[in-house]
C-alpha positions as CSV (number, residue, x, y, z in Angstrom):
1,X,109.9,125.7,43.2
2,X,112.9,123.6,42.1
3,X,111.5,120.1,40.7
4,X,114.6,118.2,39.5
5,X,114.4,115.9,36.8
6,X,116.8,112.8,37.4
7,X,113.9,112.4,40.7
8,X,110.4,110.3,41.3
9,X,108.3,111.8,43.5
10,X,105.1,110.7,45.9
11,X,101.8,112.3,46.3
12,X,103.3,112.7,49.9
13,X,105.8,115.6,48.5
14,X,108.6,112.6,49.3
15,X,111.6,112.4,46.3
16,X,113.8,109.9,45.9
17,X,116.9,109.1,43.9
18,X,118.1,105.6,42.6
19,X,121.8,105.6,42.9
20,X,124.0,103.8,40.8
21,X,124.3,100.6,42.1
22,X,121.0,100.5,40.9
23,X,119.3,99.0,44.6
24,X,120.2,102.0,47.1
25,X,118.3,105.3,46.8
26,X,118.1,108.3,48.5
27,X,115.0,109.7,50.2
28,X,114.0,113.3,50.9
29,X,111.3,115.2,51.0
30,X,110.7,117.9,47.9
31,X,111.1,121.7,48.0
32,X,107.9,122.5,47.5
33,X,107.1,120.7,50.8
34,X,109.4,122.0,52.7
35,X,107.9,125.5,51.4
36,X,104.9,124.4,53.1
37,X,106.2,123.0,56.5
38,X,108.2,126.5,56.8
39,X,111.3,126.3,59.5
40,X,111.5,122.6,60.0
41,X,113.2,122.5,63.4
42,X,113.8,118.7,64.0
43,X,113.7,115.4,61.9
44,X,113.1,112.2,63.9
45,X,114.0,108.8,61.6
46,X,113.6,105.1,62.0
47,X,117.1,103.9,63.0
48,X,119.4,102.3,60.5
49,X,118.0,98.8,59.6
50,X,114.5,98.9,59.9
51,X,112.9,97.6,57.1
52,X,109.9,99.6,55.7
53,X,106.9,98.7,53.4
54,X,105.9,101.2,50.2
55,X,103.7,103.9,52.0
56,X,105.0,103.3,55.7
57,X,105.6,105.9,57.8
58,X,109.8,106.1,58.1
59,X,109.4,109.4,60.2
60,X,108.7,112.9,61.4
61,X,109.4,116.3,60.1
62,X,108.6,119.0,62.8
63,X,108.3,122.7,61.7
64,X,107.7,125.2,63.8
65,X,103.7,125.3,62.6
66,X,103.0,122.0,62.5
67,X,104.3,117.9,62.6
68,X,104.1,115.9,59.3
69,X,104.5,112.2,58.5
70,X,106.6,111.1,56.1
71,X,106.1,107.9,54.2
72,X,108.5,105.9,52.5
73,X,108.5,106.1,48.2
74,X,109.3,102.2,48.4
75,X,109.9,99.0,50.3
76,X,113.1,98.2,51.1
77,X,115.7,99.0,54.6
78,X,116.9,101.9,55.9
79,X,120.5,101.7,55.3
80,X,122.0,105.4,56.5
81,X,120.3,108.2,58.1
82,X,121.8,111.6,56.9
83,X,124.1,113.0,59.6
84,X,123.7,116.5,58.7
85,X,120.5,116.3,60.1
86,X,121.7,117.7,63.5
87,X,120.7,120.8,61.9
88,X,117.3,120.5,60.5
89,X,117.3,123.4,58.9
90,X,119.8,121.9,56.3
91,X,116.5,120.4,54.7
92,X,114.8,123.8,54.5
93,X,118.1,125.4,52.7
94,X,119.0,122.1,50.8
95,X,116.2,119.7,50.1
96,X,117.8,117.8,47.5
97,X,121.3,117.2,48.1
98,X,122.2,118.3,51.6
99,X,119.0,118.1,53.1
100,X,118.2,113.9,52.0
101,X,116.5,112.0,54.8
102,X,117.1,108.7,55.0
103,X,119.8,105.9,52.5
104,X,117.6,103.0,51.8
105,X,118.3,99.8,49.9
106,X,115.3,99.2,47.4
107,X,113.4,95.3,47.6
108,X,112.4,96.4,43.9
109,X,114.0,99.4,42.1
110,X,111.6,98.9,39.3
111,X,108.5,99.5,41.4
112,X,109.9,103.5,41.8
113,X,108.7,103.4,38.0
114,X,105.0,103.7,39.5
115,X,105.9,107.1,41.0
116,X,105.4,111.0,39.5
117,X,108.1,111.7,37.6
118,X,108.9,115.7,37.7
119,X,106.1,116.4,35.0
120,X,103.6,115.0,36.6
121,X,104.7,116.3,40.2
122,X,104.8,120.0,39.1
123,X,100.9,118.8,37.6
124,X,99.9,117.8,41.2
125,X,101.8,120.7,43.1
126,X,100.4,123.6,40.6
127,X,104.0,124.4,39.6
């Protein structure tokens, strides 16, 4: 499973990426949960400027075995939702760069200190 290092990462197999403006991040979920899901077939998002609270629910990922929550990394507004999500499968073949979820702006960057960084994320996922 690719576990990039420049990430933070949730007990909830979400990633996310502070750019560098240093407030606006990027919010997927990981590889090795999209290993698990298998075939995602449709992502459904909060719309562009809803604000969401650390562990919220932001949206869905549907696979073809299964539905799964996924819960924002931190507090903040979601600013973008990615467009090449029209094909869901882009998340499957590009989790990390392609395949991002949701453009947020961050209430507190420092607070994504608190998450797994990719040590302690290949630790929880048995990588």
């Amino acid at each position: 499973m690719l576990i990039p290092e420049d990430l933070r990462y949730t007990k909830d197999h979400e990633w996310i990426k502070l750019l560098d403006d240093g407030i606006s991040a990027l919010v997927g979920i990981t590889d090795f949960a999209q290993h698990e899901l298998g075939d995602i077939v449709f992502v459904e998002l909060k719309p562009a400027g809803t604000k969401v609270k650390e562990h919220e629910v932001f949206g869905t990922v549907e696979a073809v075995k299964t539905v799964a929550d996924l819960f924002a990394p931190a507090a903040g507004e979601i600013i973008e939702l990615n467009p090449a999500l029209d094909n869901a499968e882009t998340v499957n073949q590009d989790p990390y760069t392609n395949g991002w979820l949701v453009k947020m702006k961050i209430d507190n960057p420092a607070s994504l200190a608190s998450l797994l960084d990719a040590a302690a994320y290949r630790q929880l996922t048995g990588e």
